[in-house]
C-alpha positions as CSV (number, residue, x, y, z in Angstrom):
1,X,35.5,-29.5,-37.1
2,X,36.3,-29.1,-40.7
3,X,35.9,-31.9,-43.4
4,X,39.1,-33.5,-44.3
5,X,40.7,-33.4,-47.8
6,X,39.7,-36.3,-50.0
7,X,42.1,-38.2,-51.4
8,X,42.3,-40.0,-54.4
9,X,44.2,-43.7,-54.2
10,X,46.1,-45.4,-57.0
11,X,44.8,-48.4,-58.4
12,X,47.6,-51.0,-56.9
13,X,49.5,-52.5,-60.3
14,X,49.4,-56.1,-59.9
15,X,53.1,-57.7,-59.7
16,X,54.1,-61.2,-59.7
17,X,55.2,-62.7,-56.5
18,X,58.6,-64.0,-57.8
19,X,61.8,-61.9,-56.7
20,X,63.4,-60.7,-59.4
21,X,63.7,-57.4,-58.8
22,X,67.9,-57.4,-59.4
23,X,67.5,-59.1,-62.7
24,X,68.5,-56.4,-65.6
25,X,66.0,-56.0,-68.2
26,X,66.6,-57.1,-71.8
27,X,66.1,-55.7,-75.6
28,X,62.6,-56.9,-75.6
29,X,61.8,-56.2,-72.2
30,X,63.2,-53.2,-72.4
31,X,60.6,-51.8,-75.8
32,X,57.7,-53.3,-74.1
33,X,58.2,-51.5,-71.3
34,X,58.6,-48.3,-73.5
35,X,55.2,-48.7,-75.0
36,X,53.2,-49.7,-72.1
37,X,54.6,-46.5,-70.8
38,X,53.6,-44.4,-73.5
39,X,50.0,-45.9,-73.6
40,X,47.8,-44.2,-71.3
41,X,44.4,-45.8,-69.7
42,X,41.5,-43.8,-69.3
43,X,39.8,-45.0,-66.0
44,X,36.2,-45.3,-65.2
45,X,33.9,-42.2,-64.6
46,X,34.3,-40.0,-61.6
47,X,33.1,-41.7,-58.6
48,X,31.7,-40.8,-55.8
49,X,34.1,-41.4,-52.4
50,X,32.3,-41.1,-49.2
51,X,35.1,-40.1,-46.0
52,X,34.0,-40.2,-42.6
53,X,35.2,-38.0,-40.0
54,X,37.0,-39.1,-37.2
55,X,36.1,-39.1,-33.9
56,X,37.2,-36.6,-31.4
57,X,36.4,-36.0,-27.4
58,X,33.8,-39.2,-28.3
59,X,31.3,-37.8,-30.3
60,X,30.1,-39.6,-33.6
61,X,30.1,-36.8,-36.4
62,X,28.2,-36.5,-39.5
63,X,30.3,-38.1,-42.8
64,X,31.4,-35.5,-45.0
65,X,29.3,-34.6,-48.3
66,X,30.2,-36.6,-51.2
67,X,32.7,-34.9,-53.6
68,X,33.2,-36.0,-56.6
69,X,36.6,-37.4,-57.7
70,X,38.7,-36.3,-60.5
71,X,39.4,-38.6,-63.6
72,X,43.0,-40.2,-62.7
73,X,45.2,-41.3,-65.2
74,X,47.2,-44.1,-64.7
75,X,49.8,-46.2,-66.8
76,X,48.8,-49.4,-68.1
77,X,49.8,-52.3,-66.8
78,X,53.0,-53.7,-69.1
79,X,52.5,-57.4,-70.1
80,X,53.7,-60.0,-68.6
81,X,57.7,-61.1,-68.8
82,X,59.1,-64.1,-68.0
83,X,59.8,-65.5,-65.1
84,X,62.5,-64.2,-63.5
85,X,63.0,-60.8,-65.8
86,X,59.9,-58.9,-63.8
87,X,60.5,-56.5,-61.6
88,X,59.4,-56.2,-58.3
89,X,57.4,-53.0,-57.3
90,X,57.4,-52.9,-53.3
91,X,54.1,-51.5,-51.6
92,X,53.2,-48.8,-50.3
93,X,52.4,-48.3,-47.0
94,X,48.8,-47.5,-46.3
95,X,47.7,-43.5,-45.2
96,X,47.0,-42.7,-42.3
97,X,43.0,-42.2,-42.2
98,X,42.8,-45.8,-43.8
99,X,45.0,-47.0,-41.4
100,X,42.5,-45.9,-38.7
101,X,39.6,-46.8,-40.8
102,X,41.4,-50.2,-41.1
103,X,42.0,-50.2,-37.1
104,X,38.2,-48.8,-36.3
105,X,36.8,-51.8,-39.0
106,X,38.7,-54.3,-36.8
107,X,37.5,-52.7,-33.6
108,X,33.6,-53.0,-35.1
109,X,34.2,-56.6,-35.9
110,X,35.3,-57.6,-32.6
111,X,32.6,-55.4,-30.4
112,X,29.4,-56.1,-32.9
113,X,30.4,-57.6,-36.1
114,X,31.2,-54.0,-37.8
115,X,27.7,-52.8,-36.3
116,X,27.9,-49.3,-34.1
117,X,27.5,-49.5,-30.3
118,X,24.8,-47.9,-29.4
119,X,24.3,-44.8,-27.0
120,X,23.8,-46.4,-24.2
121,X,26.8,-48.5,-24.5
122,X,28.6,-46.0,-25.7
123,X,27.9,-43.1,-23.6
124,X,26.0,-45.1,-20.1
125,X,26.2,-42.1,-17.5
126,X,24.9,-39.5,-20.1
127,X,21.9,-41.1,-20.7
128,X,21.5,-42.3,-16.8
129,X,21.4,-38.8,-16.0
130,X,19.8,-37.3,-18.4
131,X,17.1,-39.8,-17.4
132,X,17.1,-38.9,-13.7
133,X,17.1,-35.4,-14.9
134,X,13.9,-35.2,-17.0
135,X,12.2,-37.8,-14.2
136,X,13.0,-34.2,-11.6
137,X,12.3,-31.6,-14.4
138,X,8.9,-32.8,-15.2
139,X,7.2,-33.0,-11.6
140,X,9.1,-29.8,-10.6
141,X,7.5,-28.2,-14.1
142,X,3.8,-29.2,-13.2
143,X,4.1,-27.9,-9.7
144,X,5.9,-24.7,-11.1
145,X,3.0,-24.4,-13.5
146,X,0.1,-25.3,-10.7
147,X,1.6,-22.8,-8.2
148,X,2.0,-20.2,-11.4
149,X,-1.9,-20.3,-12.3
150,X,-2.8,-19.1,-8.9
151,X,-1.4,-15.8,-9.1
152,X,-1.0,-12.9,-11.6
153,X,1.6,-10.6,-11.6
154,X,3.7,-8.2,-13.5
155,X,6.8,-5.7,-13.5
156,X,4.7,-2.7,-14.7
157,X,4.1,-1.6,-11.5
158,X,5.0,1.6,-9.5
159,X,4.0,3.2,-6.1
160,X,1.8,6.4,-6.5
161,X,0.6,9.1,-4.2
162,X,-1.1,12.3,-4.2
163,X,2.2,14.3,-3.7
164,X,1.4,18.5,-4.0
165,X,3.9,21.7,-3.5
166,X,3.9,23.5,-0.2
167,X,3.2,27.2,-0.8
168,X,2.2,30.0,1.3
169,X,-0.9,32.5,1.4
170,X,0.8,35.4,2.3
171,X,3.9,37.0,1.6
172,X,6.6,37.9,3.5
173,X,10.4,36.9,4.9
174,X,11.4,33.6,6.1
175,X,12.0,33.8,9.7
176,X,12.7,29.8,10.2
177,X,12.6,27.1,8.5
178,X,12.8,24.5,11.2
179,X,12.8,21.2,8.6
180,X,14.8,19.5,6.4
181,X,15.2,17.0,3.0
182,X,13.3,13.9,3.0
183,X,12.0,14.6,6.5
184,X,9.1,12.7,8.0
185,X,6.4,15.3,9.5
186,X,3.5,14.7,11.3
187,X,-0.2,16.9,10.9
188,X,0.3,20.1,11.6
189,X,4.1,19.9,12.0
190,X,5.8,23.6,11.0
191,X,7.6,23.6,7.4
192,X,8.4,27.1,7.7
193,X,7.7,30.8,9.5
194,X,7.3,34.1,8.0
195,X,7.7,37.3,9.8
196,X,4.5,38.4,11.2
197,X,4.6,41.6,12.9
198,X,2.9,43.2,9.6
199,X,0.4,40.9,10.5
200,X,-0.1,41.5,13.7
201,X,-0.9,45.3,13.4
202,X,-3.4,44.5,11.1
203,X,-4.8,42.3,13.3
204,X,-4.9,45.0,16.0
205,X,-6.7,47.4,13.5
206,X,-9.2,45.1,13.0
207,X,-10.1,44.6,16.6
208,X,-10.5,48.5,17.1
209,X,-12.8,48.6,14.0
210,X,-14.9,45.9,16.1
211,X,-14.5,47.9,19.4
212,X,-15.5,50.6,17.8
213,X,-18.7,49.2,15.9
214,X,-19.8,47.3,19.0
215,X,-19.7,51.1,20.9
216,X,-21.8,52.5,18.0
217,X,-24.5,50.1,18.8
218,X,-24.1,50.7,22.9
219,X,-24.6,54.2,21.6
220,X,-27.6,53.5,19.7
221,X,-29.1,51.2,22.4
222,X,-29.0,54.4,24.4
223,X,-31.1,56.0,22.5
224,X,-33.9,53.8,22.1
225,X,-33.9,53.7,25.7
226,X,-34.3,57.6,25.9
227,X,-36.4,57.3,23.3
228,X,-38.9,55.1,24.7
229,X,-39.0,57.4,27.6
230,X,-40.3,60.3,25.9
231,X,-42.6,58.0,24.0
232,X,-44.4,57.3,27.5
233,X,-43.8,61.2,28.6
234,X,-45.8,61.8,24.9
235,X,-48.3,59.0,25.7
236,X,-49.1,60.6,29.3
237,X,-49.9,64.3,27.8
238,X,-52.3,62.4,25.4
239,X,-54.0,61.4,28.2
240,X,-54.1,64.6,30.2
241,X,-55.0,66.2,27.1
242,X,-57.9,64.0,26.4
243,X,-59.0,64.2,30.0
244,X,-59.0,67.5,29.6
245,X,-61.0,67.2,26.5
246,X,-63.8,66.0,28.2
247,X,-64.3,68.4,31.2
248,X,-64.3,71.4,28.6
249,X,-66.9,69.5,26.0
250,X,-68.8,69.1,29.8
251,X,-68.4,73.1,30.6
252,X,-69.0,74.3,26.8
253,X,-72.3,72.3,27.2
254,X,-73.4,73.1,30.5
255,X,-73.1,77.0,29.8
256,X,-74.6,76.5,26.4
257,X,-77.8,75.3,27.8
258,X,-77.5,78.2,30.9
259,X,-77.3,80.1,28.4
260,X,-80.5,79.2,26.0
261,X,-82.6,79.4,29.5
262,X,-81.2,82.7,30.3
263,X,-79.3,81.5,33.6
264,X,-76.5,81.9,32.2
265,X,-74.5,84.3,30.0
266,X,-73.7,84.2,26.3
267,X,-70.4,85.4,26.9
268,X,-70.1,82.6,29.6
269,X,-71.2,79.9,26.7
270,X,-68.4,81.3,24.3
271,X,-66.0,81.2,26.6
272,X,-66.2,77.4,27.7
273,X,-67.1,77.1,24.0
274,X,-63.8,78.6,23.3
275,X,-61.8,76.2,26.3
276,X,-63.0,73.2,24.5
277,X,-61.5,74.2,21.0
278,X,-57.9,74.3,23.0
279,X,-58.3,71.6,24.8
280,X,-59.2,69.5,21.0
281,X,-56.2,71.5,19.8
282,X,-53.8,70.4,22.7
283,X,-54.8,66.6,22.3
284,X,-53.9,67.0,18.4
285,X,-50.7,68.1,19.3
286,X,-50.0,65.7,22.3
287,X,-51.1,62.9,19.6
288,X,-48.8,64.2,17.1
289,X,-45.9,64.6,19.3
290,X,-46.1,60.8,20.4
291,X,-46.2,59.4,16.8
292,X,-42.9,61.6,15.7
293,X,-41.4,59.9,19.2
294,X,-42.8,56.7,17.9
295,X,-41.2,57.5,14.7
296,X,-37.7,58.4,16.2
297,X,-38.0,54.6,17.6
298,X,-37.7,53.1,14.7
299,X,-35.3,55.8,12.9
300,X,-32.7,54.2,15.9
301,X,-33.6,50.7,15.3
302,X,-32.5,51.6,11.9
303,X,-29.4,53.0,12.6
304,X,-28.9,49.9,15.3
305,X,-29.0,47.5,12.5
306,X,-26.6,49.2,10.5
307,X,-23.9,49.3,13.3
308,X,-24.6,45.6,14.0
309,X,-23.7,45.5,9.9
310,X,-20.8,47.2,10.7
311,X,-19.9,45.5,13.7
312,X,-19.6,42.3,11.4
313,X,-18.0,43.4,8.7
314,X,-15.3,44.7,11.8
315,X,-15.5,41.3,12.6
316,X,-14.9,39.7,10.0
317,X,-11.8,42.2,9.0
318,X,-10.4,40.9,12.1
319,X,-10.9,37.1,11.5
320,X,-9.1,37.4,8.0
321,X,-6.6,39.6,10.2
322,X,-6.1,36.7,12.3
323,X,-6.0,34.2,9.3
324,X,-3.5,36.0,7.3
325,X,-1.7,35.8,11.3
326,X,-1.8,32.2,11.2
327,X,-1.0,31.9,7.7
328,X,2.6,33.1,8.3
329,X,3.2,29.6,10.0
330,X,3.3,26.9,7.4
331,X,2.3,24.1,8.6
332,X,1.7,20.2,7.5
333,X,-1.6,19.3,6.9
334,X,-1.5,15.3,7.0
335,X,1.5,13.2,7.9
336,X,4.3,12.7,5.0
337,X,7.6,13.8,4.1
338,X,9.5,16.9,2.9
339,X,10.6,16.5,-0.7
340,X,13.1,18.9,-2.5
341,X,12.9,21.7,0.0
342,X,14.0,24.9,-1.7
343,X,13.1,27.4,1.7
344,X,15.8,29.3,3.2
345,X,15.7,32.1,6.3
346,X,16.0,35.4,4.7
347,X,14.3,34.6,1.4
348,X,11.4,36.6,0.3
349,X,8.2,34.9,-0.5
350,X,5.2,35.4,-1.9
351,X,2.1,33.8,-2.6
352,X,1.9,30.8,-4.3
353,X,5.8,30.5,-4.3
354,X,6.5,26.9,-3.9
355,X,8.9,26.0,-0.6
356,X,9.1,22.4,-1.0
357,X,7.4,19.2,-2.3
358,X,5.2,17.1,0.1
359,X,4.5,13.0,-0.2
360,X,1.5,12.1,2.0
361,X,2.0,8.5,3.7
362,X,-0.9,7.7,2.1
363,X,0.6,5.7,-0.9
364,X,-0.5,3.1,-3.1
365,X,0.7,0.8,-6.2
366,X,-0.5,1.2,-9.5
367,X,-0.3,-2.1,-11.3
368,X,-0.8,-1.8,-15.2
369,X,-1.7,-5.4,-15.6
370,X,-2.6,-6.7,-19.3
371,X,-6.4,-6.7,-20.2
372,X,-6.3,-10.7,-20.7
373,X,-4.8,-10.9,-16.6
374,X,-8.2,-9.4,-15.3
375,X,-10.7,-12.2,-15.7
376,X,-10.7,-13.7,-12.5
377,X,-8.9,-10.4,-11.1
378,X,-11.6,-8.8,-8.3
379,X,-11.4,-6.3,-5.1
380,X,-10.3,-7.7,-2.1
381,X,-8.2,-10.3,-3.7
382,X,-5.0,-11.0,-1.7
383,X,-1.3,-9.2,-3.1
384,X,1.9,-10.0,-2.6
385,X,4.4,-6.8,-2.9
386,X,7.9,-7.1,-4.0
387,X,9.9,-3.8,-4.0
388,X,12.9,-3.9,-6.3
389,X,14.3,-1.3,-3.6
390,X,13.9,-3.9,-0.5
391,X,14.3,-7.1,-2.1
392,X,14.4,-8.9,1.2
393,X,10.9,-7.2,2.2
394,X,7.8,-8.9,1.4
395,X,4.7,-6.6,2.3
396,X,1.2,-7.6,1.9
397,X,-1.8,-5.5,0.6
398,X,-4.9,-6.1,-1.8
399,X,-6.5,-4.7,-4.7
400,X,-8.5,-1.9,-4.3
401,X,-10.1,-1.2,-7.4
402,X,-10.2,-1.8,-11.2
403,X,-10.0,1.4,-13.7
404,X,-12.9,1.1,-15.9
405,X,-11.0,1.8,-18.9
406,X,-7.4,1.3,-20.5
407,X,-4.3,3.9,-19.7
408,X,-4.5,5.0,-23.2
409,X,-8.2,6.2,-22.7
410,X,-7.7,8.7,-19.9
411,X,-4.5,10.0,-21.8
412,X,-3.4,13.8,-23.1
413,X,-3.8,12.3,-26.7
414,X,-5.8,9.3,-26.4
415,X,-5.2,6.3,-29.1
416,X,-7.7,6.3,-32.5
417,X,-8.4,3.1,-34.2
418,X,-10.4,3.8,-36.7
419,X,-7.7,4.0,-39.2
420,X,-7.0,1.8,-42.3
421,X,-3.9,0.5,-40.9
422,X,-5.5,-0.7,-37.6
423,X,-3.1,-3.5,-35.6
424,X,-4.4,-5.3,-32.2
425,X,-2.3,-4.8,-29.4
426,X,-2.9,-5.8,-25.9
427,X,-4.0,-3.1,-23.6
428,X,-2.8,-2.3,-20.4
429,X,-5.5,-1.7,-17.1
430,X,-4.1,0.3,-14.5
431,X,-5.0,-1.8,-10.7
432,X,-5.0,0.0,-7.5
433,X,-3.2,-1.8,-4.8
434,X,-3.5,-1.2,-1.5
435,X,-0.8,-1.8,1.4
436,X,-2.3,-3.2,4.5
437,X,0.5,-2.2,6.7
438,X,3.2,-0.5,5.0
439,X,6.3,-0.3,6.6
440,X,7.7,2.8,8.8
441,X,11.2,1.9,8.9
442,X,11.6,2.2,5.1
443,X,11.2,5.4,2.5
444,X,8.6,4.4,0.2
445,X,8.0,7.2,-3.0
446,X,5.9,8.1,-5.8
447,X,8.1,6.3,-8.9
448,X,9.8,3.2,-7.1
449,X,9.1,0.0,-8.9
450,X,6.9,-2.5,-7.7
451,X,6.2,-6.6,-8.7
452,X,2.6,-7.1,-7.9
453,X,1.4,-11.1,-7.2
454,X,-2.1,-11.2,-7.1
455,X,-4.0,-14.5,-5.8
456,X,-6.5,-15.1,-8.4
457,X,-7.3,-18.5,-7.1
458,X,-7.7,-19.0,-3.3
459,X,-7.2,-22.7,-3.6
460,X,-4.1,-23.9,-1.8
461,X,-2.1,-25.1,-4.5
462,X,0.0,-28.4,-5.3
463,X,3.2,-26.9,-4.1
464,X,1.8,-24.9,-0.5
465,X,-0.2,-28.5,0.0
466,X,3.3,-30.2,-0.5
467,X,5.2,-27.4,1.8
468,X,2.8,-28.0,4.8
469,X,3.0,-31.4,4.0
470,X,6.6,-31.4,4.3
């Protein structure tokens, strides 16, 4: 509302109360007038007029600012005339804001003696109301505050999980790719299938290598059987040979003592003497011929230890035959759901090339709650979950574990202080929250906002004591 335009009010010219006002003027009259016309009073110095406002839509505004009035100039007053030669000036009729002020006076004096009502009187219900008001306002504030200090909470909060891309070991063409977008599989549910006939023919070569190593050692095995036959044949002509041996040292000596008495012949002696030189000779060689057989033993066991190497290494060709087999079906390995599948049938793949994105159903919230929230913040505490996606869901979990350290710490670039123009901020301390049933019939992801209440305080407070009250 804008001030209103001062005006500035004649002084009123005082006129006598006879009515003369037809009389006509005479000579003397007439050059009295003349010079109280032409003589000019200066008034007093500008004064200060003070306007109220009016009132509108029953509010009481502010006066306006003092302005300062102009120096008027008005006509002196001509001197008196006679009785029945003055004129008569008629007067004027008052403005319109003095009219009002004159009407609002008159009100004042007949409420209060010019006093303002006050608000009460003046405005009854307001006040009632604003009374009843504050008396609900402050109770419902103290509760709101009690119920408040139990709990901590924050909107910097998002769900998390170890989400990875699905890629395959070996390469080849899709065959099938029996899922779809945002599909929920289960362990060891099939993502996709690669053609594996290359596969199995390597797998067949394998199994022939190990056929054919495990006959290398039958062969072997053989041997050292044979072997250890003509070991004992060996042993056996050491033995004639040795009994041998001792019926010829038995002749050579009989004859040689015939022969010293003279019963005997000399030529007798040499012979025998002769027969016992072979039969030493033919025990050497039966000796001899057992150790090479002994020999050839281990020569075999040698060459069965190498085709049991063999026989592994088969083995084993075969086992990473029949992995590179099972790698062609690509397979889940924990529950969760397919996330921006890019595998089509027909496409060629190779190792490492990514097929689609996986989100285990093992998920979490990471709260980053401000470092002055953790004082009375431990494991195990109770939370309250509200997901902006499911606003009418209200899922339960508790805190986990504390990060030992703020976000920016563990960063790429992590924050340095130590600079002139250092300035105090509050850090933020990421919280792991843990769902204790999260639901099935929703999709919860990596990324979807999350408002965390954590109970601090397991004290019922004034408001739950009042609810099971009530």
């Amino acid at each position: 509302m804008s001030h209103r335009d001062h005006k500035v009010l004649p002084r009123p010219l005082s006129v006598p109360a006879a009515a003369q006002a037809n009389a006509g003027p005479s000579a003397s009259d007439a050059r009295t007038q003349e010079s109280g016309e032409q003589a000019l009073l200066q008034l007093s110095p500008p004064q200060v007029v003070r306007v109220p406002h009016r009132r509108r839509f029953g509010q009481d505004e502010p006066a306006a600012e003092a302005t300062e009035k102009p120096p008027v100039r008005a006509r002196a007053p001509a001197p008196p005339r006679s009785p029945g030669t003055e004129r008569r000036i008629p007067d004027l009729p008052p403005l319109d804001d003095e009219a009002e002020d004159r009407d609002r006076g008159h009100e004042g004096d007949k409420d209060g003696g010019g006093e303002k009502p006050g608000l009460l009187r003046r405005r009854p219900l307001a006040v009632i109301a604003a009374i009843m008001l504050l008396g609900i306002a402050a109770p419902a504030g103290y509760v709101y505050l009690d119920q408040a200090g139990h709990f901590e909470t924050t909107d910097d909060a998002f769900i998390a999980a170890r989400q990875f891309s699905i890629a395959p070991k070996v390469a080849g063409f899709l065959t099938a790719v029996p899922v779809s977008d945002n599909q929920h599989v289960a362990a060891g549910g099939i993502i996709a299938r690669i053609d594996d006939r290359d596969y199995r023919t390597a797998l067949a070569q394998a199994d022939a290598q190990v056929a054919a190593a495990q006959a290398s050692i039958g062969n072997i095995d053989a041997q050292l059987t044979v072997q250890q036959a003509q070991i004992n044949a060996n042993e056996a002509q050491v033995n004639q040979a040795q009994a041998s041996l001792v019926f010829a040292q038995q002749q050579s000596s009989r004859y040689e003592a015939l022969a010293k008495t003279g019963a005997g012949t000399i030529q007798s002696a040499q012979q025998y003497a002769s027969q016992l030189h072979q039969q030493e000779a033919a025990l050497a060689s039966a000796q001899a011929t057992l150790r090479l057989a002994q020999r050839q033993i281990d020569a075999l066991k040698a060459q069965r230890a190498s085709a049991v190497a063999s026989l592994a290494q088969a083995k084993a060709q075969r086992d990473q035959a029949q992995l590179n087999l099972s790698y062609t079906i690509v397979t889940a390995a924990q529950p969760g759901r397919i996330v921006n599948l890019g595998a089509a049938v027909g496409a060629y793949v190779a190792p490492g090339t990514a097929l689609a994105m996986f989100v285990p159903d093992d998920i979490w919230v990471t709260a980053n709650f401000k470092e002055t929230q953790l004082d009375h913040m431990r494991p195990g505490q109770p939370v309250t979950l509200a997901i902006d996606a499911y606003p009418e869901r209200t899922i339960h979990g508790h805190v986990d574990s504390i990060q030992p350290g703020s976000g920016t710490a563990f960063s790429l670039l992590p924050a340095q202080n130590a600079t002139g123009n250092y300035v105090k901020i509050v850090q933020r301390v990421p919280v792991k929250l843990v769902f204790d049933s999260p639901p099935s019939d929703v999709a919860l992801g990596p990324g979807m906002s999350v408002v965390p209440s954590v109970r601090i305080n397991p004290a019922p407070s004034l408001y739950e004591r009042l609810t099971a009250w009530l």
